[in-house]
C-alpha beads as a LAMMPS data file, in Angstrom:
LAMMPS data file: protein, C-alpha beads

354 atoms
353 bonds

1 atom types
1 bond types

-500.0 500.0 xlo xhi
-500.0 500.0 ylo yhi
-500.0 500.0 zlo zhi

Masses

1 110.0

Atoms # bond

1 1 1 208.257 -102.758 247.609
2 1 1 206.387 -101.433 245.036
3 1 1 205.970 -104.319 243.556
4 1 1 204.219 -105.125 246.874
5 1 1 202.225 -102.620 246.962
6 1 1 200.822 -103.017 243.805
7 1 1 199.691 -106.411 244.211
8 1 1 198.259 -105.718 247.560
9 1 1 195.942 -102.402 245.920
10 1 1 194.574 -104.899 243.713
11 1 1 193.998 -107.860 246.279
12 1 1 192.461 -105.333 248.374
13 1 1 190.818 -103.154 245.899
14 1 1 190.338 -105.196 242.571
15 1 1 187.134 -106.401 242.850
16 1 1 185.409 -103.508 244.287
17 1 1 186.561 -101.713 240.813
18 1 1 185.686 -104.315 238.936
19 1 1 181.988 -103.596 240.287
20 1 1 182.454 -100.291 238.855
21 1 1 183.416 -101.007 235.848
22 1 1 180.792 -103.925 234.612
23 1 1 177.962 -101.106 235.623
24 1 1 179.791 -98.112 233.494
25 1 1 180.539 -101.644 230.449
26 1 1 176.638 -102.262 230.976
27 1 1 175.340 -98.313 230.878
28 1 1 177.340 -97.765 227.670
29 1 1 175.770 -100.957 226.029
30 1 1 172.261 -100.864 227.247
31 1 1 172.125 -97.174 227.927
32 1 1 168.198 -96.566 227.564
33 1 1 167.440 -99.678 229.811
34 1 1 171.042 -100.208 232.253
35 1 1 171.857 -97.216 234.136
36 1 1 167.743 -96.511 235.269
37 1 1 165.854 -95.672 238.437
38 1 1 164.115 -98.764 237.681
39 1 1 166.668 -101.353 236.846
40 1 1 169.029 -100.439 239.988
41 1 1 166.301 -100.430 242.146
42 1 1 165.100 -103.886 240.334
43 1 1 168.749 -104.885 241.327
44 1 1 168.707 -104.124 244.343
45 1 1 165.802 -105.788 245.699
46 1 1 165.880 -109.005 243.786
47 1 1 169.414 -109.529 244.684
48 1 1 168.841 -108.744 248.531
49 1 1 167.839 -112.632 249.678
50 1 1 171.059 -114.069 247.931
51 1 1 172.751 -111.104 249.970
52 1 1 171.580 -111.751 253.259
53 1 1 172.253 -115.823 252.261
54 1 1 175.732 -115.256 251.640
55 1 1 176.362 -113.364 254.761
56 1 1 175.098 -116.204 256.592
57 1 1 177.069 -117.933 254.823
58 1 1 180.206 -116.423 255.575
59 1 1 180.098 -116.903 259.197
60 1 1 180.981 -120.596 259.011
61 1 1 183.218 -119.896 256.423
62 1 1 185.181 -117.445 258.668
63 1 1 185.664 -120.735 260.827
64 1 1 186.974 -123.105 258.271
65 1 1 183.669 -124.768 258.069
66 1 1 180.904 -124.584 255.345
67 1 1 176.898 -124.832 255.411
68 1 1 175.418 -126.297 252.699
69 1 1 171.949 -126.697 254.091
70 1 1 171.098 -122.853 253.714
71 1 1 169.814 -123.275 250.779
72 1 1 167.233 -126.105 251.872
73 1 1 167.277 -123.952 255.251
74 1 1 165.614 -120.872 253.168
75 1 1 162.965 -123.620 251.591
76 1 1 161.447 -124.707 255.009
77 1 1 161.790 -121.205 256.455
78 1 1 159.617 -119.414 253.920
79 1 1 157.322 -122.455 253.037
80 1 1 157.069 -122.355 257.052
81 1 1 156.262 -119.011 257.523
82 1 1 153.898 -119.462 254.711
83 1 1 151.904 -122.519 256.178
84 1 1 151.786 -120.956 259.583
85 1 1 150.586 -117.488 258.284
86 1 1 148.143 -119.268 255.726
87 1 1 146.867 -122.478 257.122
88 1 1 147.847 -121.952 260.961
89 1 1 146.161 -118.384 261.371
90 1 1 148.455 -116.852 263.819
91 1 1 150.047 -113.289 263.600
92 1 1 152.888 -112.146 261.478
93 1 1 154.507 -111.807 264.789
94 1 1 154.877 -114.599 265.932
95 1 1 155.216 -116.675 262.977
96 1 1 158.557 -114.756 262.027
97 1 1 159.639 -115.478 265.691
98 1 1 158.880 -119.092 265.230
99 1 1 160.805 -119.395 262.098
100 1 1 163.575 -117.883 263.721
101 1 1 163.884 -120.117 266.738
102 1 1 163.240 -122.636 264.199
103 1 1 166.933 -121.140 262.606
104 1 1 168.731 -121.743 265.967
105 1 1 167.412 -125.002 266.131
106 1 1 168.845 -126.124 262.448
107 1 1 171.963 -123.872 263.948
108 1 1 172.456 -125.370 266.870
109 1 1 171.827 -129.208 265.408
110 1 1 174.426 -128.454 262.613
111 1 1 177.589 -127.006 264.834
112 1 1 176.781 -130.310 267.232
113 1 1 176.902 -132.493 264.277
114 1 1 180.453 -130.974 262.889
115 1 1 181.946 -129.708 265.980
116 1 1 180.489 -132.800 268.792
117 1 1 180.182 -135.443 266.313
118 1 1 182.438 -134.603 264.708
119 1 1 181.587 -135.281 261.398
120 1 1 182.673 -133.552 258.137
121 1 1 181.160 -130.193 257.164
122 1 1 180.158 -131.114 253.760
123 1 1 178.566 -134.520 254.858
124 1 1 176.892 -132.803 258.014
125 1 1 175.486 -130.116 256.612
126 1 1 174.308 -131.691 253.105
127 1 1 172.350 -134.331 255.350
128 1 1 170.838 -131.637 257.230
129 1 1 169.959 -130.049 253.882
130 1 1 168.543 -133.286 253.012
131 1 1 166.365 -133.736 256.151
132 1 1 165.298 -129.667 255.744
133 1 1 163.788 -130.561 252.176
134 1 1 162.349 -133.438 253.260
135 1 1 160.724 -131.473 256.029
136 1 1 159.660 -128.659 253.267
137 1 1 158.108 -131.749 251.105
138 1 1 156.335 -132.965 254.118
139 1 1 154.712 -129.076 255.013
140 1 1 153.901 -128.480 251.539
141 1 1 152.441 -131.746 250.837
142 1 1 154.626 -131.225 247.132
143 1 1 152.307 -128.316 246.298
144 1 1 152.954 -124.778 246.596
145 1 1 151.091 -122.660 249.473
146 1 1 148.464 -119.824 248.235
147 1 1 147.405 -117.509 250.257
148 1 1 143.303 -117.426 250.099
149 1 1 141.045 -114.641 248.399
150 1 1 142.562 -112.169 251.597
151 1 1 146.002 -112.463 250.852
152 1 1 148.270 -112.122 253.221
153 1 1 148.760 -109.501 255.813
154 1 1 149.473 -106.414 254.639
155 1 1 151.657 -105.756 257.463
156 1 1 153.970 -108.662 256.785
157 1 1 154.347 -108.037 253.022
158 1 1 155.580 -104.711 253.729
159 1 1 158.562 -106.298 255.021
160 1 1 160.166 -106.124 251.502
161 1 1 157.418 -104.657 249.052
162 1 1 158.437 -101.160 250.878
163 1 1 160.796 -98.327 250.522
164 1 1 163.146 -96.434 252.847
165 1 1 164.697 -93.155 251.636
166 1 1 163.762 -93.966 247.797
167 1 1 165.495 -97.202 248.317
168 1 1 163.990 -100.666 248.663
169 1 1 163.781 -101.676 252.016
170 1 1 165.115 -105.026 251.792
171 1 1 168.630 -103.190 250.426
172 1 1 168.803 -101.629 253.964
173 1 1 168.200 -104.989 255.722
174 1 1 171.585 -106.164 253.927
175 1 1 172.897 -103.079 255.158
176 1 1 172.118 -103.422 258.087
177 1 1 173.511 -106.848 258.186
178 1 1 176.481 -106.088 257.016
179 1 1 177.324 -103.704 259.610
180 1 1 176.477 -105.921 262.087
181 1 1 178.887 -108.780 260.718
182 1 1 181.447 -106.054 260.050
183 1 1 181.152 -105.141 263.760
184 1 1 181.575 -108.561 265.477
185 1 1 184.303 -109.788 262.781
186 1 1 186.241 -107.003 263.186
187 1 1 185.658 -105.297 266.443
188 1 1 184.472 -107.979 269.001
189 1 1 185.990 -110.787 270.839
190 1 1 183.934 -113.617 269.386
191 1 1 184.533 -112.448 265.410
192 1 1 188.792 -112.679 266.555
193 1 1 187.927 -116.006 268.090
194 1 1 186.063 -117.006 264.853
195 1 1 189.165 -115.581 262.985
196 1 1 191.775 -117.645 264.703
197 1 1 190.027 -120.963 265.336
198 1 1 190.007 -120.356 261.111
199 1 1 193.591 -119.703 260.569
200 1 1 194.507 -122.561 263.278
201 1 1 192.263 -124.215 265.800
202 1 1 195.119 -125.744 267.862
203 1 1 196.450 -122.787 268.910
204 1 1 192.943 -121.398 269.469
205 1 1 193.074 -124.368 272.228
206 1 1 196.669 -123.131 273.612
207 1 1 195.347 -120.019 274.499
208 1 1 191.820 -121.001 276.120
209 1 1 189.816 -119.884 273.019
210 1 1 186.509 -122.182 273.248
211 1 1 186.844 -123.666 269.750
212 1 1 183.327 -126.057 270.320
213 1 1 181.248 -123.480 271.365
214 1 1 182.614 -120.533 268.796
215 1 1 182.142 -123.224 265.976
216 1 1 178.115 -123.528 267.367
217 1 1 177.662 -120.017 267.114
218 1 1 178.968 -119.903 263.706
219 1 1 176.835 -122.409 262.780
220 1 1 174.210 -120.413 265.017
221 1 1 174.455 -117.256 263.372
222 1 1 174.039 -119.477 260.003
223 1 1 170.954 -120.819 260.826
224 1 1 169.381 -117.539 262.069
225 1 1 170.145 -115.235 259.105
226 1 1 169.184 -118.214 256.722
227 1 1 165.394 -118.315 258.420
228 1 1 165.398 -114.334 258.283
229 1 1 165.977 -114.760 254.443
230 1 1 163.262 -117.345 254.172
231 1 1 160.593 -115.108 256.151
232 1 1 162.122 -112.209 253.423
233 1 1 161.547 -114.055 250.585
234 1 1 157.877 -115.308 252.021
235 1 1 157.012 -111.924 252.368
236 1 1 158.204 -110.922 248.631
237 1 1 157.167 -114.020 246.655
238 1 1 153.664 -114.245 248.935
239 1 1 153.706 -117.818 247.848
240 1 1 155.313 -120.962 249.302
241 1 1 157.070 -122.995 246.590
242 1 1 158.759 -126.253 248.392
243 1 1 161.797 -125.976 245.536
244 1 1 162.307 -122.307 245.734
245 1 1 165.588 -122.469 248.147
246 1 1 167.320 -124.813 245.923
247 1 1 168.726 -121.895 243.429
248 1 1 170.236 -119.468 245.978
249 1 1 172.480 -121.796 247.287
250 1 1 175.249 -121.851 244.694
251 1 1 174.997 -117.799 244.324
252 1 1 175.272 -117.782 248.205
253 1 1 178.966 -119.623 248.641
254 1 1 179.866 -117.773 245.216
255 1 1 179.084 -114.434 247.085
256 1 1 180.933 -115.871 250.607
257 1 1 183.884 -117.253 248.684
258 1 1 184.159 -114.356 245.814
259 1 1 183.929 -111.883 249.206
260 1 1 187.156 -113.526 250.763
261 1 1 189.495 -112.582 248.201
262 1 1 188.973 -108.381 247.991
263 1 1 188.687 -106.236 251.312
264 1 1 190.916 -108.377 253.232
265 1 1 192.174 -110.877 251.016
266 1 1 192.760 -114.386 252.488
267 1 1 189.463 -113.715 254.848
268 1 1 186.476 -114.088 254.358
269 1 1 184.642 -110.755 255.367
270 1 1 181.073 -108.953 255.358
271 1 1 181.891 -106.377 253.039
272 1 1 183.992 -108.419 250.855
273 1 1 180.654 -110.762 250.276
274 1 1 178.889 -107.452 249.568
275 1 1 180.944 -106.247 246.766
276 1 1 180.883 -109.774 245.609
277 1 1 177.175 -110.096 245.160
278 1 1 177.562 -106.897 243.726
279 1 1 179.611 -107.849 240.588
280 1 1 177.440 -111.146 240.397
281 1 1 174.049 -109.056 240.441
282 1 1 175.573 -106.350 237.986
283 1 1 177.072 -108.900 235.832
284 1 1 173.824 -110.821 235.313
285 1 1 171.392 -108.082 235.489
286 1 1 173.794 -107.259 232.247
287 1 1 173.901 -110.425 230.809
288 1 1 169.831 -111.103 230.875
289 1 1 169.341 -107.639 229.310
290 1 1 171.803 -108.187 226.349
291 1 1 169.385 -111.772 225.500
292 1 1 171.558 -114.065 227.225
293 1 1 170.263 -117.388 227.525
294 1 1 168.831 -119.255 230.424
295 1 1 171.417 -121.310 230.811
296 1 1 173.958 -118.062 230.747
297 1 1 172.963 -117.617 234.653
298 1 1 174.180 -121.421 236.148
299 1 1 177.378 -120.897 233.931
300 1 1 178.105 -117.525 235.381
301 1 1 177.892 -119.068 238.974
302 1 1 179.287 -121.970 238.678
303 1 1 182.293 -120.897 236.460
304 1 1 182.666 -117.379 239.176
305 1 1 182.231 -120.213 241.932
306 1 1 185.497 -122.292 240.264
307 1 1 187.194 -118.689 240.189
308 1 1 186.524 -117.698 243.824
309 1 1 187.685 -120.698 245.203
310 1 1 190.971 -120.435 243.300
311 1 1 191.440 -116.731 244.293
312 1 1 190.100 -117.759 247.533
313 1 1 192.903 -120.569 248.419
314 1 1 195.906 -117.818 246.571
315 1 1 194.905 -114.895 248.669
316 1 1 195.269 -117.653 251.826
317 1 1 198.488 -118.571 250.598
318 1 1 200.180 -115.124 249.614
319 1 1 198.461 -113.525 253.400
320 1 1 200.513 -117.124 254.429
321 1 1 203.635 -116.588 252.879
322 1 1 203.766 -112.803 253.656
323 1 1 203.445 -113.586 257.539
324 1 1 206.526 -115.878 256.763
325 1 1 208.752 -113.321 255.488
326 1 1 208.047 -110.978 257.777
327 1 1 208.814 -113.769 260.280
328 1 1 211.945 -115.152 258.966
329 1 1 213.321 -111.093 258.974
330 1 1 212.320 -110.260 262.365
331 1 1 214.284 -112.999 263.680
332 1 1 217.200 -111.971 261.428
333 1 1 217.310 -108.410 262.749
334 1 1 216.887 -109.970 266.160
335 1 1 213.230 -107.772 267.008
336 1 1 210.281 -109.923 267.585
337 1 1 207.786 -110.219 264.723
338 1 1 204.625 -107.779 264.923
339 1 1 201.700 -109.827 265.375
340 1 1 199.728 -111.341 262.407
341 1 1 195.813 -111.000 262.145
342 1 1 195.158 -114.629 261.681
343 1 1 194.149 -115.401 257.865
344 1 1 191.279 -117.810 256.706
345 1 1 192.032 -120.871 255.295
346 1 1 192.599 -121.364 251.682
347 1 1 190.252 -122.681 250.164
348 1 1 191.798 -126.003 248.776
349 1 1 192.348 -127.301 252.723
350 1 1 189.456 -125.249 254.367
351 1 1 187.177 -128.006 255.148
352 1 1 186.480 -129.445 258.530
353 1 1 189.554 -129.893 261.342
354 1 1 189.622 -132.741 263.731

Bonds

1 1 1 2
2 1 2 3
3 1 3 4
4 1 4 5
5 1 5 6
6 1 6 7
7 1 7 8
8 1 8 9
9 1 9 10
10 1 10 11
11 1 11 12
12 1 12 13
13 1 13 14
14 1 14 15
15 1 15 16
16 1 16 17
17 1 17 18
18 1 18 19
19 1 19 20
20 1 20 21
21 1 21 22
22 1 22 23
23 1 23 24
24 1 24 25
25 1 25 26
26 1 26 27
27 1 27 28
28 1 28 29
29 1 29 30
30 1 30 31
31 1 31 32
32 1 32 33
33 1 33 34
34 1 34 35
35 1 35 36
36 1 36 37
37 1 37 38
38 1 38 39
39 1 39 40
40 1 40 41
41 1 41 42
42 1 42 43
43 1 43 44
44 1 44 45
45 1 45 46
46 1 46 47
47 1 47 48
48 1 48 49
49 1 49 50
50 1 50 51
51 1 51 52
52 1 52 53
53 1 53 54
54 1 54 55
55 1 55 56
56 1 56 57
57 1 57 58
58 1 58 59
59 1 59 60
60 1 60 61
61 1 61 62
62 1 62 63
63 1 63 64
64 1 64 65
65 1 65 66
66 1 66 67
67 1 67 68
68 1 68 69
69 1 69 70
70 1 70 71
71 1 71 72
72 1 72 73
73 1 73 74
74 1 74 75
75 1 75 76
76 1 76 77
77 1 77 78
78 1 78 79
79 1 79 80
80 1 80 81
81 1 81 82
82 1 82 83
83 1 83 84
84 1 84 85
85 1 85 86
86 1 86 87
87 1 87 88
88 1 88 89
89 1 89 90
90 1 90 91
91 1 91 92
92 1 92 93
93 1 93 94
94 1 94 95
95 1 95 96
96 1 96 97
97 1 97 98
98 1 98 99
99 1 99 100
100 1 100 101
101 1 101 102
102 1 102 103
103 1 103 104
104 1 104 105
105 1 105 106
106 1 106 107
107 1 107 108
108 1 108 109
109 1 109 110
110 1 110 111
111 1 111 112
112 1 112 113
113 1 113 114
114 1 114 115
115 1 115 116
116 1 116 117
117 1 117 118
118 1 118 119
119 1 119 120
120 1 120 121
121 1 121 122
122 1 122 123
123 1 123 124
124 1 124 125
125 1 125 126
126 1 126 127
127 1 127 128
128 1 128 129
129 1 129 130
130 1 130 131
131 1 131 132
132 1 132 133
133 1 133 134
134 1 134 135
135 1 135 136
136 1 136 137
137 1 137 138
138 1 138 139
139 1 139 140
140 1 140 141
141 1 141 142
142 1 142 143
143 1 143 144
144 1 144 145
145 1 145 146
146 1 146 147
147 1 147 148
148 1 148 149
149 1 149 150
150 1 150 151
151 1 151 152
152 1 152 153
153 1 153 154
154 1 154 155
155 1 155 156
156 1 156 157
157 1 157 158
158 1 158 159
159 1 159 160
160 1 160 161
161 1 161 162
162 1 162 163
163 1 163 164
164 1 164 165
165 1 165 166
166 1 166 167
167 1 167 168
168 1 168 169
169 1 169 170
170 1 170 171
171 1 171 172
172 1 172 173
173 1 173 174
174 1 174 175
175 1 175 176
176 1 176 177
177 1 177 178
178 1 178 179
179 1 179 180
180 1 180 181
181 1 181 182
182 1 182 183
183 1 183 184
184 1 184 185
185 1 185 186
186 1 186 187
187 1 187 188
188 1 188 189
189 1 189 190
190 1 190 191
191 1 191 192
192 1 192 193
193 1 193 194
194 1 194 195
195 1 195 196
196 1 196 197
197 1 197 198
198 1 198 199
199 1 199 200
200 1 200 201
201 1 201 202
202 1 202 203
203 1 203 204
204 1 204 205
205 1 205 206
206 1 206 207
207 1 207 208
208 1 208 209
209 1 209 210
210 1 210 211
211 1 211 212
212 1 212 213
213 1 213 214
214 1 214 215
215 1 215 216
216 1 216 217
217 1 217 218
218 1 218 219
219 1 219 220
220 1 220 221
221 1 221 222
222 1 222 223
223 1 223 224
224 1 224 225
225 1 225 226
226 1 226 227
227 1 227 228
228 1 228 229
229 1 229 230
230 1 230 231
231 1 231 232
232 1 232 233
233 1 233 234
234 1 234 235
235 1 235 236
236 1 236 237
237 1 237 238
238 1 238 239
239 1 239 240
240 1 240 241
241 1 241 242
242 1 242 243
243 1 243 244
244 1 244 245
245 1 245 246
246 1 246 247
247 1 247 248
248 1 248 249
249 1 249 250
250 1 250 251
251 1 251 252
252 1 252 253
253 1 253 254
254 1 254 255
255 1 255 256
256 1 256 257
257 1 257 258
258 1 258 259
259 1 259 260
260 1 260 261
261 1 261 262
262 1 262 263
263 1 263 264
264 1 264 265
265 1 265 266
266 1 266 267
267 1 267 268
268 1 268 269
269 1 269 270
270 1 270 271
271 1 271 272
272 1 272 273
273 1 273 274
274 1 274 275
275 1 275 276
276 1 276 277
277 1 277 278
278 1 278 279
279 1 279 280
280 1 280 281
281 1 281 282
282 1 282 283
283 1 283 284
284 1 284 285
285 1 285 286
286 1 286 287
287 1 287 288
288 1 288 289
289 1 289 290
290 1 290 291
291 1 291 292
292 1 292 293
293 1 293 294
294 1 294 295
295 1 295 296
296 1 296 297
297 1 297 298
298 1 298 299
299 1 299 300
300 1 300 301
301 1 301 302
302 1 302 303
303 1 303 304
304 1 304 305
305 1 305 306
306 1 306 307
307 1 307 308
308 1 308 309
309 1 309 310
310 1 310 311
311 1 311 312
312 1 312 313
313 1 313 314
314 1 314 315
315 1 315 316
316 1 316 317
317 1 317 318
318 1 318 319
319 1 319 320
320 1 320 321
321 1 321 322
322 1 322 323
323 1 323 324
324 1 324 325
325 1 325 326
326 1 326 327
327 1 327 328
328 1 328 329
329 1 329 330
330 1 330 331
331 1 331 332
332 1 332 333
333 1 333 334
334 1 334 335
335 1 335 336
336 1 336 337
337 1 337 338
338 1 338 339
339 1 339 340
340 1 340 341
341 1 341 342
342 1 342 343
343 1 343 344
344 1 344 345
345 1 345 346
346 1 346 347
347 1 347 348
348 1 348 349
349 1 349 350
350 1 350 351
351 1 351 352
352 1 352 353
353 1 353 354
């Protein structure tokens, strides 16, 4: 039992320590330069796009299903927001609703291709991606968008370039976020749905859960926060570069798939990605001031990426087993089993069902 216990702290509990201690590693190292007013809030607002990105990207991970077109996604949406804004004329307003409905569009075109077409997650999704950049080349003409001698609206840049309670406001934006995700996943019908059409979509059909239209709004609610992090990082960067999207996409599904092994291990989970893009933003914020390399940053992802997966797909299978046990000795003792939240997939058989 204790033995249980123990192992279940640190599923739960491990990374959010770990966060902990890479800042206190980091403020005894670089202690004139780490543990400032200037680098946290620094931290905080350049690593609030890959936030909101990985949140979106959880949502179709809570589903068993992944979409690899956010990061092409974020490349038209800002580059869009920038051309309407700088060559189209029309008001802030407006052009962050259009970018938006442009979101549920990609959203809705994405859950019809994997869920209707069925078609494989991976292959869906990357094609969209393909199409998205394609589109961005198209927009851009292969330049980048500069706003003229006016800049832009000082109204839309204020979006991010402000501050909330001596905080950035983009960090409240992921907060926000968060608690909305954490809400629905946990709270709501349609984050259970999500949830069990995960864990096992056949018996999401044996008890009248819609499995096609829960997978669309996964893929909805994908699309939607990816635009909202492309009108974000329009709004920071005041410039629209057509190859800017490109490098948040592996940091986004290291987030999502770091985030499903702490909280709730075996699920993937809002605050889990928090606390994972928390250890990534610490650890490289770190890394960069010690004089690490430029290459140092694609490592870190991709080798945390290789880790999360692995952590991802044991957390799956212990949550698995444990459900087993507990199985196998109700029907010994002769009580029925308490019920089982439904666990997500691991993540070595978490692609696409038929």
């Amino acid at each position: 039992m204790k033995r249980r216990s123990g192992g279940s702290f640190v599923g739960t509990w491990g990374l959010p320590v770990l966060t902990v201690a890479l800042f206190v590693l980091f403020a005894v190292l670089l202690p004139t330069t780490f543990p400032t007013t200037g680098n946290i809030r620094a931290i905080l607002t350049n690593q609030s796009i890959p936030a909101i990105l990985a949140l979106g990207a959880t949502i179709p991970i809570v589903t068993g299903r992944f979409d690899l077109s956010i990061g092409y996604g974020l490349g038209l949406s800002h580059v869009l927001a920038m051309w309407l804004l700088v060559e189209g004329g029309l008001a802030w307003p407006l052009v962050v609703v259009l970018v938006l409905a442009g979101g549920v569009v990609v959203g809705l075109v994405n859950g019809f291709l994997v869920e209707v077409a069925q078609i494989d997650s991976f292959i869906a999704t990357l094609g969209t991606g393909s199409v998205l950049y394609a589109l961005t080349g198209w927009v851009t003409g292969g330049g980048r968008i500069v706003p003229g001698q006016g800049g832009l609206p000082p109204a839309f840049t204020d979006l991010t370039n402000s501050s909330l309670a001596g905080l950035p406001v983009t960090f409240w934006y992921v907060v926000l976020l968060v608690l909305a995700l954490w809400l629905m996943l946990e709270h709501l019908p349609l984050g259970r749905y999500l949830y069990v059409v995960g864990a096992n979509p056949r018996a999401a059909e044996l008890v009248g859960i819609p499995r096609r239209r829960v997978i669309l709004y996964a893929f909805l609610g994908s699309g939607v926060v990816t635009a909202l992090a492309g009108v974000l990082l329009a709004a920071q960067q005041q410039i629209g570069d057509p190859s800017a999207g490109q490098s948040y996409l592996l940091p986004a599904f290291v987030g999502a798939l770091l985030g499903s092994t702490t909280i709730k291990p075996g699920r993937a989970n809002a605050v889990g990605t928090l606390v994972a893009v928390a250890v990534l933003a610490i650890g490289l914020s770190g890394l960069q001031q010690k004089g690490a390399a430029f290459w140092v940053t694609p490592l870190f992802n991709g080798l945390t990426l290789l880790a999360a997966v692995g952590l991802a797909g044991f957390a799956a299978r212990r949550r698995q087993r444990a459900g087993t046990v507990v199985g196998a000795a109700s029907r010994t003792s002769g009580s029925p089993p308490p019920p089982a939240a439904p666990a997500a997939p691991a993540a070595d058989d978490a692609g696409p069902r038929s």
